[in-house]
N, C-alpha and C positions, 0 to 999 in steps of 0.2 A: 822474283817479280810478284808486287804482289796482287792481288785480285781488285773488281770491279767494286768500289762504293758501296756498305751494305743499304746504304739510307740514297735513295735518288733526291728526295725533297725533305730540307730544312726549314722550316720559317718558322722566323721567334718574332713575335711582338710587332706584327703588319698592320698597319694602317693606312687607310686610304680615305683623303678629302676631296670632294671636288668641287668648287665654287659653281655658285647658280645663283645668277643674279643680287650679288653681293652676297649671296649667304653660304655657310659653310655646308656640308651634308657629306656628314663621314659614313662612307659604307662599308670600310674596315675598321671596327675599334680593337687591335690588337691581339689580332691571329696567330696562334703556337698550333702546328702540325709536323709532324713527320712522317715519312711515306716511305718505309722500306723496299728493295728491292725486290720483284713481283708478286706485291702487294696486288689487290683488286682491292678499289677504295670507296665506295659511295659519298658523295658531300651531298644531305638533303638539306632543305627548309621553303619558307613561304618566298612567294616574290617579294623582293627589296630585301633579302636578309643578307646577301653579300658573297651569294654564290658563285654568281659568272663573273664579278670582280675579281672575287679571291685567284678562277680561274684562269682569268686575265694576266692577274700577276703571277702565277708558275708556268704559265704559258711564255713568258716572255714578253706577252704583249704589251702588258704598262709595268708601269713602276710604282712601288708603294711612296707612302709618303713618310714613313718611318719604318721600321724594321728592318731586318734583314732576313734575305733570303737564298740558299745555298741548289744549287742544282748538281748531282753526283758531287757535292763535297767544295764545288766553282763558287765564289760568291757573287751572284748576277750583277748588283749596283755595281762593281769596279770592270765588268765586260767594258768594252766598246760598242759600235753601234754594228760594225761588221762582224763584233763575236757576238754578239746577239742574232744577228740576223744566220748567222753560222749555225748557233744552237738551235734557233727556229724550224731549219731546215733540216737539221740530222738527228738531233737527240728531242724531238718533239713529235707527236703524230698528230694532227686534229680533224674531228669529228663534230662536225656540226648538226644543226638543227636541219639547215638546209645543204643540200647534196652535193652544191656545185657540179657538178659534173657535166664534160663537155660533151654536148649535142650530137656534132658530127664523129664524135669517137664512138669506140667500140670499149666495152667494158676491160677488156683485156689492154686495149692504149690508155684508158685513162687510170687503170692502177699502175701501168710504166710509165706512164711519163715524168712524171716526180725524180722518177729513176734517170729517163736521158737528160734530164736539166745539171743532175748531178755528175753527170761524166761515166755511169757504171756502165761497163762495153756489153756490149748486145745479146748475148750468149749469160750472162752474169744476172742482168737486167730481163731477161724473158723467163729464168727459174722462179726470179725473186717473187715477179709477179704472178707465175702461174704457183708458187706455194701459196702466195698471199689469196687469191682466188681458191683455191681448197680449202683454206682456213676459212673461209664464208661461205661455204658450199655454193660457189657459185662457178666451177669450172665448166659444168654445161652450157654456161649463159654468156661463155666469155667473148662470142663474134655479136653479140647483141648490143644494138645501142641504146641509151637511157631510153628514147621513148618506149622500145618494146620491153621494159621494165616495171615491175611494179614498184609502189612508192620503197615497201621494204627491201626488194631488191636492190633498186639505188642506194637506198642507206649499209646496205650490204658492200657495195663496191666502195662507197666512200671509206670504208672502214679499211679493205682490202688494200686501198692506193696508202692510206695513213701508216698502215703496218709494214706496207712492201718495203720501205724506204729504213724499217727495222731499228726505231728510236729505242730511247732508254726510257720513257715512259708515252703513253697515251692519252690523251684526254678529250674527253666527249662532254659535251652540254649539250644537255636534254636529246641526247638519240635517238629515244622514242618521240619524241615531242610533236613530231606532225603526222604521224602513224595511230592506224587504229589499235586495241590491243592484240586483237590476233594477228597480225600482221607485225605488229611490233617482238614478238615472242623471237621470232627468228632471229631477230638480231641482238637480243637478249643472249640468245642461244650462240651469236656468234663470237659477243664479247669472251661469253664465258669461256669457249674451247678456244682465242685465241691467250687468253690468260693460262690454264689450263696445260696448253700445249707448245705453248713458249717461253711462258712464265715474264712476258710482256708486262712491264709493273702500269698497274691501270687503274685513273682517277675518274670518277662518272659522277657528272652534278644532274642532278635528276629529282622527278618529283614522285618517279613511277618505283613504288615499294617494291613489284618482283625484281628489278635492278638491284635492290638493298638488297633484297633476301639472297643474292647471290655473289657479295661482296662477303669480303675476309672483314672490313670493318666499317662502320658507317658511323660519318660522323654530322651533326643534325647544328641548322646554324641557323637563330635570330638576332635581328637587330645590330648584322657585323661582327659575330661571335661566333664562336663554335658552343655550345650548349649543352650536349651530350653526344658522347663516343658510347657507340655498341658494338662487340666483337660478336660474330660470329662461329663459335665454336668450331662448327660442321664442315666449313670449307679449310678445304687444306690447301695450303699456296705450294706452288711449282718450285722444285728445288733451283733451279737457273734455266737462263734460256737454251733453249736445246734447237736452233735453225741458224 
C-alpha cells in the first residue's frame, strides 16, 4: 500500500481576474508553488499583492482563472461541487482573522462541534477535542465561554476546532491580525507546537515577521507573484503526523 502524498499542494501557472466595473484586475498573474507534506509555510507581502486570493484558491474556496491546481495529488478543477465541499470539510482546517465562535458554547463545544456535524461518535469526538485543546494550551479554559476569553484565547480555540477535525493541511490569514503583539505570541507559539507535534502541513498568510521566523520557508508575493522564497535552515519539519 502505498503512503500518503509527499506534496499536499501543487499549483502551476494560477491566475485569477476579476472584472470591476468593466475592467479587468488580475490578482494572480501566474502562481507556481508546492507545499510538501508538514511543511510550515509563511506567504508574506503588502495588501493587494495576491495573498488571501492565492489563499482562497488552495482553500478551495474560488477557482483560478487559469492554472492548475492539485490538492494531495486530486486535481481540484475536475471536483464536483459536493467534492469540494467534501474537501472543505475534511482535508482543510481554517483560521481566520475573526474567531467566529459560538456565544452560547463553551470552548470545549465549539472545538467539537465540527466533529458532530461530521458523524464522529461521542467518545471519538470528545478525545479529538480535548487533544486539539492541549495542543493550544487551553485545557483549563475548556467549561469557559468566548466572552470569558481573551481576544488570543479565542483565536486559540479557533485554531483547536480547525485541527480537531485533523485535515491534511491548515491555513490561517493573518492570525495575528486583530491581536496585540504580546497576546498574539501565544498563538504563534500554538501554530508552532501544533506543526511540531503533529507534523500538521501549515500555510500562514501573514504580515507579522515572528510568524516567518518560525516557518520552514517563506515565500514573499507582489503584484500577484511570488517574488522570493526564503528557506529557513534552523527549523526542522515533523517527520509525519503522529495523533
Amino acid at each position: 500500500m502505498s503512503g500518503p502524498e509527499p506534496v499536499v499542494i501543487a499549483a502551476e501557472g494560477l491566475t485569477k481576474v476579476y472584472k470591476l466595473d468593466e475592467q479587468e484586475v488580475a490578482a494572480l498573474r501566474g502562481v507556481s508553488l508546492t507545499v510538501e507534506r508538514n511543511e510550515f509555510v509563511a506567504i508574506m507581502g503588502p495588501s493587494g499583492s495576491g495573498k488571501s486570493t492565492l489563499m482562497n484558491l488552495i482553500g478551495c474556496l474560488d477557482t483560478p482563472t487559469s492554472g492548475e491546481y492539485r490538492l494531495n495529488g486530486r486535481l481540484v478543477s475536475a471536483m464536483s461541487e459536493d467534492e469540494l465541499a467534501y474537501i472543505r470539510n475534511r482535508e482543510i482546517g481554517f483560521v481566520f482573522q475573526v474567531f467566529n465562535l459560538l456565544a452560547r458554547a463553551t470552548a470545549f463545544h465549539n472545538v467539537e462541534l465540527p466533529l458532530v456535524y461530521r458523524g464522529v461518535p461521542r467518545r471519538a469526538r470528545r478525545e479529538r477535542a480535548l487533544a486539539a485543546l492541549d495542543l493550544v494550551g487551553l485545557t483549563p479554559r475548556r467549561d469557559h465561554f468566548p466572552a470569558q476569553l481573551s481576544g488570543g484565547e479565542q483565536q486559540r480555540i479557533a485554531i483547536a476546532r480547525a485541527i480537531a477535525k485533523r485535515p491534511s493541511v491548515l491555513l490561517c490569514d493573518e492570525p495575528t491580525g486583530a491581536l496585540d503583539s504580546a497576546t498574539g505570541v501565544k498563538v504563534l507559539e500554538a501554530l508552532e507546537r501544533i506543526n511540531a507535534e503533529t507534523g500538521t502541513t501549515t500555510v500562514v498568510i501573514t504580515h507579522n515577521a515572528d510568524i516567518a521566523s518560525m516557518a520552514h520557508r517563506v515565500l514573499s508575493m507582489a503584484d500577484g507573484r511570488i517574488v522570493r522564497e526564503q528557506v529557513n535552515a534552523t527549523r526542522k519539519r515533523a517527520a509525519d503526523l503522529r495523533w
